[in-house]
C-alpha positions in Angstrom: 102.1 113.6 100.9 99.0 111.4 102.2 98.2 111.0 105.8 96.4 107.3 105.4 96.0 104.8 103.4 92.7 103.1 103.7 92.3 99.3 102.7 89.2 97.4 102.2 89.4 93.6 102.0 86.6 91.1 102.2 86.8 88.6 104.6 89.3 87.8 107.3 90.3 83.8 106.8 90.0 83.4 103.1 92.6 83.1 100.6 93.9 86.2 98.9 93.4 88.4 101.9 96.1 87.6 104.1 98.7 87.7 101.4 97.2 91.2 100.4 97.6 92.2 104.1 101.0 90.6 104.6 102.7 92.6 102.0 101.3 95.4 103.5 103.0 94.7 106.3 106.4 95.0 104.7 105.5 97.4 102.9 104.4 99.5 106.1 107.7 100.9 107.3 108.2 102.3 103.6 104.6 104.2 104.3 105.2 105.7 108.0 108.4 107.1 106.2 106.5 109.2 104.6 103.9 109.9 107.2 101.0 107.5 105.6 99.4 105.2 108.4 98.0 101.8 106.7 94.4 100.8 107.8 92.8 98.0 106.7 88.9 96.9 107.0 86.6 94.6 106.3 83.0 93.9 107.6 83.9 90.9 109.8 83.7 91.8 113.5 86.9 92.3 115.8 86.3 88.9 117.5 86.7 87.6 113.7 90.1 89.9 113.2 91.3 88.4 117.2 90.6 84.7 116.2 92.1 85.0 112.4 95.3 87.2 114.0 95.8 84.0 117.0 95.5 81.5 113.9 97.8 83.3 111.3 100.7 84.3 113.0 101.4 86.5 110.0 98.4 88.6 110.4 99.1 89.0 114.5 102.4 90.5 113.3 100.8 93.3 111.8 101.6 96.7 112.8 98.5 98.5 111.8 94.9 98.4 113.0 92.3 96.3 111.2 89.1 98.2 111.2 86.0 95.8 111.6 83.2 98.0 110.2 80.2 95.3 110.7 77.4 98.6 110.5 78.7 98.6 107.0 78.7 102.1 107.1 82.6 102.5 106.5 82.2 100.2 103.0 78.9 102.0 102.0 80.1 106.0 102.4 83.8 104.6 100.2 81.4 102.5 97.4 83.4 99.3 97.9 79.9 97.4 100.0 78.9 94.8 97.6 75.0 93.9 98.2 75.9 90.7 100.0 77.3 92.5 103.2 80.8 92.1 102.2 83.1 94.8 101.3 85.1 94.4 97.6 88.3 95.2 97.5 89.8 98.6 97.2 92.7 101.3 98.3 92.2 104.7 99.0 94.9 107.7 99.7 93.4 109.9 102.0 95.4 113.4 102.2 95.5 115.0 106.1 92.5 117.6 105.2 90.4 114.3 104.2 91.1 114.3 100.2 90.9 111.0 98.6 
């Protein structure tokens, strides 16, 4: 059983991202059954995630946290930081002693 599941998107207010983010949404009762907290995160800063959340209802329904990782740092250590600043898209299962 995995403790988290971590979700790296690029940008808040583009296109595919929301719709990624919404299904996880529905998807994320199915997950705490099974003791797996959804976090998602992108490089945009919390003010970005407050202002996309207030314009997209969708995404202010959420009931997981969006990480804003603007050091990068997050998107470097996983391998998903692509050289323009912006982390690519990827999933990872992380079990509870820290095992992707």
């Amino acid at each position: 059983m995995y403790d988290s599941l971590l979700f790296f998107y690029p940008l808040d207010f583009t296109f595919v991202c929301p719709t990624e983010l919404i299904h996880l949404g529905e998807l994320n009762e199915e997950f705490e059954k099974n003791n797996c907290q959804i976090v998602a995160a992108s490089t945009d800063s919390v003010f970005s995630h407050q202002a996309w959340a207030k314009q997209d209802p969708r995404i202010g329904k959420l009931r997981f946290p969006i990480l804003s990782d603007m050091s990068q740092d997050v998107a470097f250590n996983y391998e998903v930081l692509h050289e323009d600043g912006v982390a690519l898209r990827g999933a990872f299962l992380i079990d509870p002693e820290g095992v992707l």
